[in-house]
C-alpha positions in Angstrom: 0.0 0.0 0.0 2.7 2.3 0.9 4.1 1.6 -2.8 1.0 2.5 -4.6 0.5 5.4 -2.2 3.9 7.0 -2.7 3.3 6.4 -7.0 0.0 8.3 -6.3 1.8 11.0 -4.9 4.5 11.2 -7.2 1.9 11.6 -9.9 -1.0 13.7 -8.5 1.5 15.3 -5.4 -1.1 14.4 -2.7 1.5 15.3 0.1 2.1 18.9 -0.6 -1.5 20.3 -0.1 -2.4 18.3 2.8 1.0 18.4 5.4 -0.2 20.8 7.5 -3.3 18.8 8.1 -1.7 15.9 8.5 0.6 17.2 10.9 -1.5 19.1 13.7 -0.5 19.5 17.4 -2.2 16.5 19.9 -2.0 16.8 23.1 -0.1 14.2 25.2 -2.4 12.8 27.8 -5.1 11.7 25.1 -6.6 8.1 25.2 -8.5 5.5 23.2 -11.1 7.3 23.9 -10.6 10.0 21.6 -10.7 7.5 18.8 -14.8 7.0 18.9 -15.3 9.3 16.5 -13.0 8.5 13.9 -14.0 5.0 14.1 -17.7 6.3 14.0 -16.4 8.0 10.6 -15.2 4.9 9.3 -18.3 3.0 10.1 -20.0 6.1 8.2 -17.7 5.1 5.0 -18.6 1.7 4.9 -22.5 2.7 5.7 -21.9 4.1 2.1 -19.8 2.1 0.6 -22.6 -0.9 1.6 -25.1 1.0 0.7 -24.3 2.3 -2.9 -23.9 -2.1 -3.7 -27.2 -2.2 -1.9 -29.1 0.4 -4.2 -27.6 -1.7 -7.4 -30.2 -4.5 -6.7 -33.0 -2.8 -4.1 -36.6 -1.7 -5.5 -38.1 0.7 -3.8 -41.8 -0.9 -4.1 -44.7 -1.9 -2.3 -44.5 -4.8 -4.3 -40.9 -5.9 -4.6 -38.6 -3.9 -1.8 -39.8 -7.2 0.5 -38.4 -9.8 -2.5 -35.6 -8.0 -3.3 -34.4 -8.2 0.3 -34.6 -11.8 -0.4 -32.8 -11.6 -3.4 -30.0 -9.8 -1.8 -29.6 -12.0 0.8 -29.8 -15.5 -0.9 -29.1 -15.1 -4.5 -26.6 -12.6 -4.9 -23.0 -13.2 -4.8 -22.0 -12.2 -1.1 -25.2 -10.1 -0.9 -25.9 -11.4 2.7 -22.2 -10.0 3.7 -22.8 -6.5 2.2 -26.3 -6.3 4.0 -25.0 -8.0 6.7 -21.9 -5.2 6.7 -24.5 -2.0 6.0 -26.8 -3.6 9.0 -23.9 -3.7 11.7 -22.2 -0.4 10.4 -25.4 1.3 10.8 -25.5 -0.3 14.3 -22.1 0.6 15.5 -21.9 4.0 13.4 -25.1 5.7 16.3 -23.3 3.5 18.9 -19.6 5.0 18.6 -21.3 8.6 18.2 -22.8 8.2 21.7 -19.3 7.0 23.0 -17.9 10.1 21.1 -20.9 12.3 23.0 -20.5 11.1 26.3 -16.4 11.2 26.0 -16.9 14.6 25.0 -19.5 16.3 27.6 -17.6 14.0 30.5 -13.8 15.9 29.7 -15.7 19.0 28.9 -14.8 20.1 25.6 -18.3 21.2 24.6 -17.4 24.4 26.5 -16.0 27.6 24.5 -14.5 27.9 21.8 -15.9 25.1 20.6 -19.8 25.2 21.6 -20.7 25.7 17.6 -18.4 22.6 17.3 -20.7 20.2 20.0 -23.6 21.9 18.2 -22.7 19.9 15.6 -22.1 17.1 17.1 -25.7 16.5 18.3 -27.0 17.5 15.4 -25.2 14.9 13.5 -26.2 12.3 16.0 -29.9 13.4 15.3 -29.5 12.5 12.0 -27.6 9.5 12.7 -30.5 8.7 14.7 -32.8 9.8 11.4 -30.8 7.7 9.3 -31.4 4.5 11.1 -34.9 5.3 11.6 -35.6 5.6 8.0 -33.4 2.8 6.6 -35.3 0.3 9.4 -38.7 0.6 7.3 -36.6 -0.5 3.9 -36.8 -4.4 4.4 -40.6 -4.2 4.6 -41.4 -6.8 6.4 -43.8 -7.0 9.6 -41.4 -5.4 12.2 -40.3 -2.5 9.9 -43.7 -1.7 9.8 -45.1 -1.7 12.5 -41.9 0.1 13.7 -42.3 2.9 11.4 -46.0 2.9 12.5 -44.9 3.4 16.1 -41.8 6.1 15.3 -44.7 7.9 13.1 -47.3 8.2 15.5 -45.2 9.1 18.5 -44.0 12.0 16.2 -47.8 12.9 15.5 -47.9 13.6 19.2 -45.7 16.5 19.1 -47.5 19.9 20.0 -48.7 22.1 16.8 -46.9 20.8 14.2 -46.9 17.0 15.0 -49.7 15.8 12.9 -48.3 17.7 9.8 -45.0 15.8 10.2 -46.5 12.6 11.0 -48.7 12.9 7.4 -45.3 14.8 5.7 -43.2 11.6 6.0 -46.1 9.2 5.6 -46.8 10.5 2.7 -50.8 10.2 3.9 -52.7 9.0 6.4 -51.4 5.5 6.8 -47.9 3.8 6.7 -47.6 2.4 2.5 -45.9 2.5 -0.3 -45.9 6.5 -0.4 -44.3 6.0 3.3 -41.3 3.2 1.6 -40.6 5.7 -1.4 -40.2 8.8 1.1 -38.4 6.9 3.5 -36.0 5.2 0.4 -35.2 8.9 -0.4 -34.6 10.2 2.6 -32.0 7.7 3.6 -29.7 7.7 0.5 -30.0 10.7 -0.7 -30.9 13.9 2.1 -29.2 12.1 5.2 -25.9 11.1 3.2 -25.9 14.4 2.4 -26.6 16.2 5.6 -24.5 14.2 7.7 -21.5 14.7 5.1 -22.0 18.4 5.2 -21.8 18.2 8.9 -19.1 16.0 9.6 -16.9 17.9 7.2 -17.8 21.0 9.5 -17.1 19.2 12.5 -13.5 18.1 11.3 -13.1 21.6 10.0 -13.5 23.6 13.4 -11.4 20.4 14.7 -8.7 21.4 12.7 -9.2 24.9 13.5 -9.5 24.6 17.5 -7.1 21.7 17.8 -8.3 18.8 20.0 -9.3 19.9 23.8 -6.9 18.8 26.1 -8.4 15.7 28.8 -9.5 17.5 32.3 
């Protein structure tokens, strides 16, 4: 790897533009514990590696999302490891961002200057949270429905403007196929994005502010 890394370099000079990033101050008395989110990033990165294979064989239908499910898993060449691998990566992805929240708000880093950083941070893990939620109705089966009836209604009993978000991502009335398309589009294509646009905020006023020393 090193090989083809240092013939990438010598071609496209890859080095040059990033040293300074590469090479930022970190404090000494760090731990593992500062590595949750970088290893939620890299969960993130195979979420969407996983998921751009899953969208080559997945249709959005009433009618076929539950049989193509099926045909992912047990006719398609290692389909069940790259479901398998987007189902555990979405998993561990929410569960490394609550390691990364807790690490953060228990050594106090949230604290100025970088509030508009931990801003970002829980907005990220609301999406996080959004992304899950909306990927869990896409194997439509029983449990993802009734699920996604559940999530929907709960949201319905928010005050003034619950019942208008409860229909806006239904799509209607009642959990269907308007629900599965919605849902379908709001997991690969708005969440990706949003969370992308965050994280490369987050890293940016990381890079900016340095990494807050352990208390």
């Amino acid at each position: 790897m090193r090989k083809i890394f240092d013939w990438l370099d010598r071609k496209f000079g890859i080095k040059a533009p990033h040293k300074n990033f590469m090479k930022r101050p970190v404090p000494d008395n760090i731990g593992y514990s500062y590595c949750f989110g970088g290893i939620a990033f890299v969960y993130f990165l195979l979420l969407g590696f996983s998921g751009m294979l899953l969208t080559l064989y997945y249709v959005p239908s009433e009618k076929e999302a539950y049989k193509s499910i099926l045909m992912i898993t047990e006719e398609i060449s290692f389909g069940w490891l790259i479901r398998g691998l987007h189902k555990w990566s979405a998993t561990l992805f929410i569960v490394f961002i609550l390691l990364h929240t807790v690490r953060v708000f228990v050594s106090k880093a949230y604290r100025p200057p970088r509030e508009l950083n931990w801003m970002a941070g829980v907005v990220g893990l609301i999406f996080a949270l959004g992304s899950g939620f909306t990927g869990y109705l896409l194997p439509w089966d029983q449990k993802a429905y009734w699920a996604t009836e559940v999530g929907t209604s709960m949201l319905g009993t928010l005050p003034f403007f619950g019942g208008h978000i409860k229909n806006l991502l239904r799509g209607g009335a009642d959990v269907g196929g308007s629900t599965l398309i919605r849902f379908y589009s709001i997991h690969v294509i708005y969440m990706p994005v949003f969370i992308s646009l965050l994280l490369w905020g987050h890293f940016h006023m990381v890079k900016r502010r340095g990494i807050a020393k352990n208390l």
